[in-house]
C-alpha positions in Angstrom: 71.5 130.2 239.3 69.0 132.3 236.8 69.8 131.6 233.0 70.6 135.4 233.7 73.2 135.1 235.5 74.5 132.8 233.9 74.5 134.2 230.6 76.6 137.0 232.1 79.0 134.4 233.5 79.4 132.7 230.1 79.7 136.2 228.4 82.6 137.6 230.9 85.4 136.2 228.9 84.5 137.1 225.7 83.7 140.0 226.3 87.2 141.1 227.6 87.9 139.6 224.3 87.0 142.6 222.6 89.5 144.6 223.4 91.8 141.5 224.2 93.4 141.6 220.6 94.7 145.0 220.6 96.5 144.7 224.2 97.8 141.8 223.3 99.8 142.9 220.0 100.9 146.0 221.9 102.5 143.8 224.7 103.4 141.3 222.3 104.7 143.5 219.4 106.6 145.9 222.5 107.7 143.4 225.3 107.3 139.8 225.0 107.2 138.7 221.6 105.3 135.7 220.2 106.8 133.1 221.7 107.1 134.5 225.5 103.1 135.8 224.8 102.5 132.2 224.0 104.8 131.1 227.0 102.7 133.4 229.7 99.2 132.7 227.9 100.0 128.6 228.5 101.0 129.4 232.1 98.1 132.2 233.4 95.5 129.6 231.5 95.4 126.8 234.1 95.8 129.1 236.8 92.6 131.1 235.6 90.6 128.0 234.9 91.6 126.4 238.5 90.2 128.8 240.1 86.7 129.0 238.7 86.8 125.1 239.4 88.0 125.7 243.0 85.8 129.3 244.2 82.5 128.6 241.6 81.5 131.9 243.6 79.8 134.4 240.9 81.9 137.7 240.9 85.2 135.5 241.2 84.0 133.6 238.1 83.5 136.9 236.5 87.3 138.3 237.3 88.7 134.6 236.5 87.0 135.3 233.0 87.3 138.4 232.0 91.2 137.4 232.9 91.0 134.8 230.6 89.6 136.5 228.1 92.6 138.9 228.0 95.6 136.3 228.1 93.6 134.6 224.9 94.7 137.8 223.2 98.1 137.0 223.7 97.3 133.5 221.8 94.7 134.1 218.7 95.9 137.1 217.1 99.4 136.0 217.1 99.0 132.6 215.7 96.4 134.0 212.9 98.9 136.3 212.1 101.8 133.6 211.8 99.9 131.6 209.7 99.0 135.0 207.5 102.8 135.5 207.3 103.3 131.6 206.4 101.1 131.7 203.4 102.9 134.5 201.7 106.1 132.6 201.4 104.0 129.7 200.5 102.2 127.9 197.4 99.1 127.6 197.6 99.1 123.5 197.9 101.4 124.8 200.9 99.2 127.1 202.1 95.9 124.7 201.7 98.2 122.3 203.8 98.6 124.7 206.7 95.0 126.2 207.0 93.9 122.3 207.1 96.6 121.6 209.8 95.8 124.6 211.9 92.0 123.9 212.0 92.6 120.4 212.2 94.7 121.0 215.4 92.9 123.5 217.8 89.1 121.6 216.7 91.2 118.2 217.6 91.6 119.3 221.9 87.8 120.1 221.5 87.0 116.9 219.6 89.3 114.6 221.9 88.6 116.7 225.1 84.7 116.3 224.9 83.7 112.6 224.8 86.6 111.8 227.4 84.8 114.7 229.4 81.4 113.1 229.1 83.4 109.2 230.2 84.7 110.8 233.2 81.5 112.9 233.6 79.3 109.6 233.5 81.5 107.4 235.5 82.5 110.1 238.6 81.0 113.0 238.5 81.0 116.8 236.7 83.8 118.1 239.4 85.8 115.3 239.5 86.1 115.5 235.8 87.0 119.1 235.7 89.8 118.6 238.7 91.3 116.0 236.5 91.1 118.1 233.4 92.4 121.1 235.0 95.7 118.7 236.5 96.1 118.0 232.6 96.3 121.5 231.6 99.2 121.8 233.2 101.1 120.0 230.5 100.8 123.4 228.5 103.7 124.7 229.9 106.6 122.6 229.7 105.0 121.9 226.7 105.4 125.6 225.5 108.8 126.2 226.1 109.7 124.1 222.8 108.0 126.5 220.2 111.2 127.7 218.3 111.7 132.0 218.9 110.0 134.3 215.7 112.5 134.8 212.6 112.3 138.7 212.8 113.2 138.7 209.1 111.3 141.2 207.3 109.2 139.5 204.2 108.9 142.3 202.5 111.9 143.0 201.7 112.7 139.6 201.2 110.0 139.6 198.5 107.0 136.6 197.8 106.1 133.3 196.5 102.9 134.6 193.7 99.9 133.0 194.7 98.4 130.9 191.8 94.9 128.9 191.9 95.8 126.5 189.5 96.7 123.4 191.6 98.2 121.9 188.8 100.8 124.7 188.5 104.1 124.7 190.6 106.0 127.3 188.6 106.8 130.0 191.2 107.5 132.7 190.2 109.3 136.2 192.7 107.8 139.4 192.5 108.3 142.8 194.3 105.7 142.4 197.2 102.7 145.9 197.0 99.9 146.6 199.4 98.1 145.7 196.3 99.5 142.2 196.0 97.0 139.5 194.7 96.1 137.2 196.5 92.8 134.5 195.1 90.4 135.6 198.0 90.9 139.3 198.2 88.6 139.8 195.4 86.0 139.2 198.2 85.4 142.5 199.6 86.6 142.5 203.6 83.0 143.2 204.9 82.2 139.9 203.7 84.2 138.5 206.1 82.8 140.3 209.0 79.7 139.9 208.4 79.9 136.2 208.1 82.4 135.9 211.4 80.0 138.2 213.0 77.0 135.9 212.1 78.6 132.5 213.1 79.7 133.8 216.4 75.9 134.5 217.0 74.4 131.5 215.8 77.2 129.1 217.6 77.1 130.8 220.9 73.1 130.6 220.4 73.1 126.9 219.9 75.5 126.3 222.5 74.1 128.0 225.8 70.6 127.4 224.5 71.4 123.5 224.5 72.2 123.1 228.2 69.1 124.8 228.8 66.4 123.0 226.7 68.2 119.7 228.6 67.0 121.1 231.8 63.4 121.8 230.5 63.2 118.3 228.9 64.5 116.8 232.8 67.4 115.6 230.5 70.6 114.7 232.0 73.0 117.7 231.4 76.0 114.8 230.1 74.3 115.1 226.7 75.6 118.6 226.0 79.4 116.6 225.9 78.2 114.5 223.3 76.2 117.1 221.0 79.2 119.8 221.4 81.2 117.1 220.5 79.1 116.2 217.1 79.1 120.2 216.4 82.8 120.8 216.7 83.5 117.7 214.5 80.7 118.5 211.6 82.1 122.4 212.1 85.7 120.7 211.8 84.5 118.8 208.4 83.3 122.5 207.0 86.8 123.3 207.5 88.5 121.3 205.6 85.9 121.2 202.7 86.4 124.8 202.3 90.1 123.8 201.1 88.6 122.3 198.0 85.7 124.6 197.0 87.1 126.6 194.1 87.4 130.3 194.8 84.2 131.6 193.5 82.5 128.7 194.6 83.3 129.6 198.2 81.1 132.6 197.9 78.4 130.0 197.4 79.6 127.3 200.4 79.0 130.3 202.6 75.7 131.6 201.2 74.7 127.8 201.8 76.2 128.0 205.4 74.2 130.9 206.8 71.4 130.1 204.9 71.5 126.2 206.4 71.8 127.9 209.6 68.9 129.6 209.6 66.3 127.1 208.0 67.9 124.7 211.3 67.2 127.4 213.4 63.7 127.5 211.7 63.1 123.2 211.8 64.0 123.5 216.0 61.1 126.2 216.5 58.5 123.8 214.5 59.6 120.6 215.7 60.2 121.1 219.7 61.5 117.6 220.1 64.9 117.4 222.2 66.4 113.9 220.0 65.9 116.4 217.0 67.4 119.5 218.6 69.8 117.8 219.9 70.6 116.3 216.0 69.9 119.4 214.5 72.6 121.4 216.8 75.3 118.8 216.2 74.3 119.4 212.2 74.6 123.1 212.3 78.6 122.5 213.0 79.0 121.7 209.6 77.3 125.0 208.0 79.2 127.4 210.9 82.6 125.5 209.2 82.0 126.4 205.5 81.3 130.1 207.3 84.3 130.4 209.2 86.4 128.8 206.6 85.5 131.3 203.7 85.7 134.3 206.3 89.2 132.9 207.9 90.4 132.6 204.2 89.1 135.8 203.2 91.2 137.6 206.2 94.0 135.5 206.0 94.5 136.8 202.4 94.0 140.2 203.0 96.6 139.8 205.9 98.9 138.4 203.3 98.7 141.1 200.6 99.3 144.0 203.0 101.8 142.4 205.5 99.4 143.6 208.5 97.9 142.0 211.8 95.1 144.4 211.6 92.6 142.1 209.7 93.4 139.2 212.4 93.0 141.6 215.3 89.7 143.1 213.9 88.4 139.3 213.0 89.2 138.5 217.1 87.7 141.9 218.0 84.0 140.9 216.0 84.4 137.2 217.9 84.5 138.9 220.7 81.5 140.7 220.4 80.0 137.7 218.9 80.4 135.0 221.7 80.9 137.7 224.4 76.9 139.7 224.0 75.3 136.5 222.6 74.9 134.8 225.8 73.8 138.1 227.9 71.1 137.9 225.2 69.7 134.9 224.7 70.3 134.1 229.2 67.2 137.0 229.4 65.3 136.0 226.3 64.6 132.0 227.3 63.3 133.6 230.5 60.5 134.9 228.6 60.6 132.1 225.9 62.5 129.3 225.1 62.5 129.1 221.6 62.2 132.7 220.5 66.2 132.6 220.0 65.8 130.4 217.4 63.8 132.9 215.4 65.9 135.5 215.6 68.7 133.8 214.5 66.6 132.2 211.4 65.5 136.2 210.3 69.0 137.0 210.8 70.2 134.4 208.7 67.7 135.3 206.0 68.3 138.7 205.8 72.3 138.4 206.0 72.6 135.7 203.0 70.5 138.8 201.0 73.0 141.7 202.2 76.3 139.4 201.3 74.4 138.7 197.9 74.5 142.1 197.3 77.7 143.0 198.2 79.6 140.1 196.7 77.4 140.6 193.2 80.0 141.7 191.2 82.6 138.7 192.1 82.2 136.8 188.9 83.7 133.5 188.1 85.7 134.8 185.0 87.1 137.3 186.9 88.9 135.6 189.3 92.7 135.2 188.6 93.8 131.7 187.2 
């Protein structure tokens, strides 16, 4: 199969993705609610994967995807928006606690799921592996029916915990909730955010289907990509957490450092050639993409918060989307031509992004942010 082709293949789901959000408030907002959307996503999941495992044909992968790619909007958006909805009847210690658990929990399946996938990889063989995974997955959905129904209760009226920064400060204190509450990381502006979501999707999805690839040209065995997706998810996983601790205006700098370590990795691949070191350096770059997505997660989380809306979660799905979903189309033509020339894209990119969220985020100042 061309790189092409597969490209396209890898891109199908994501791609749906883009408009996967919206549908899936409207169905879950008008006819399901969160915990039936959660219900049906757990149940249509195995289904959709089986059969790419079972008919690997190309324009039934496609359909299986782009399907899949729909019934994750029935999952994402909703569970960004819960945790948006936790934090405003929250403290922030609270709140810290829940953004750690959340990320800790969805990188965890990835982290546990990949080196048991490379054991079972090694000591049968690819299929067999995916059969076996794919009989797991069906745990989902007993597993699914225990998540307690939404509290319909309306926040707002109910009024909200005030955010403080100070750690050392548990005096909470009830205000009338405003669009305009404050919130620490709503002094970012909400293009920040984007722009930083926007630019990890990229550079992960680039990484990623480029690995697989280089293997090939390097007559590696493809088992290594278990191991190296494994070190990326944990590093990205570590970014994560850090983020929690990082002061507020100090975030600004974690993610400056993120896309900016990004792109001089990107750079180091293109000079070096060497598959142990692209392989190292990929597993690295997890770490930088984590101090990325956790300022631009916190940013829209916040924002979510202060105006009691979905619409910042559905528009941060809507930009991964487009991120992981024309990445892959992309770079599948471009190591046709040349196998490294994604790497430089993503390393001018990088460059000129970490000068445009400079600019934009010049006037957050450390005195200025709320105590």
């Amino acid at each position: 199969m061309r790189e092409s082709t597969l490209g396209f293949i890898s891109s199908a789901g994501a791609l749906s993705y883009i408009v996967a959000p919206i549908l899936g408030q409207l169905i879950t907002k008008k006819y399901l609610g969160v915990r039936n959307a959660l219900i049906v996503s757990s149940i249509l999941t195995p289904i959709l994967t089986g059969g790419q495992i079972l008919f690997p044909i190309p324009w039934f992968l496609i359909t299986c995807r782009i399907s899949l790619g729909l019934t994750m909007g029935l999952v994402w958006p909703n569970l960004l928006n819960l945790l948006s909805k936790l934090q405003k009847i929250s403290s922030v210690e609270r709140s810290n606690k829940n953004f750690a658990i959340f990320n800790i929990s969805w990188n965890m399946g990835l982290i546990l799921g990949l080196p048991v996938g490379f054991l079972w990889a090694i000591s049968w063989n690819d299929y067999s592996a995916m059969i076996l995974s794919w009989t797991l997955s069906f745990l989902l959905i007993p597993i699914s029916f225990f998540i307690n129904k939404e509290d319909n209760r309306d926040i707002m009226k109910e009024g909200v915990i005030y955010q403080t920064e100070d750690p050392n400060s548990h005096i909470d204190t009830e205000e009338d909730l405003t669009i305009n509450s404050q919130t620490p990381m709503i002094i970012y502006p909400i293009l920040f955010s984007w722009v930083s979501i926007m630019f990890l999707t990229i550079a992960k999805s680039t990484f990623a289907f480029s690995y697989p690839i280089i293997l090939r040209a390097f007559d590696q065995p493809p088992n290594l990509t278990y191991l190296v997706q494994l070190g990326l998810q944990f590093m990205q996983l570590l970014g994560l957490t850090l983020i929690n601790f990082v002061h507020v205006y100090k975030r600004k700098i974690a993610s400056l450092i993120g896309i900016f370590g990004v792109s001089i990795t990107a750079l180091t691949i293109i000079i070096f050639k060497e598959i142990f070191y692209i392989s190292i350096a990929t597993a690295i770059t997890g770490f930088f993409i984590g101090l990325i997505h956790g300022v631009g997660m916190k940013i829209m989380l916040e924002y979510g918060t202060a105006e009691n809306t979905s619409k910042y979660s559905i528009i941060n799905e809507i930009f991964i989307g487009i991120g992981f979903g024309l990445t892959p189309i992309v770079v599948g033509f471009v190591v046709e031509i040349n196998l490294f020339a994604v790497y430089g894209f993503i390393n001018v990119i990088g460059l000129i992004l970490v000068i445009f969220l400079i600019y934009i985020s010049r006037n957050i100042k450390k005195e200025k942010i709320p105590k």
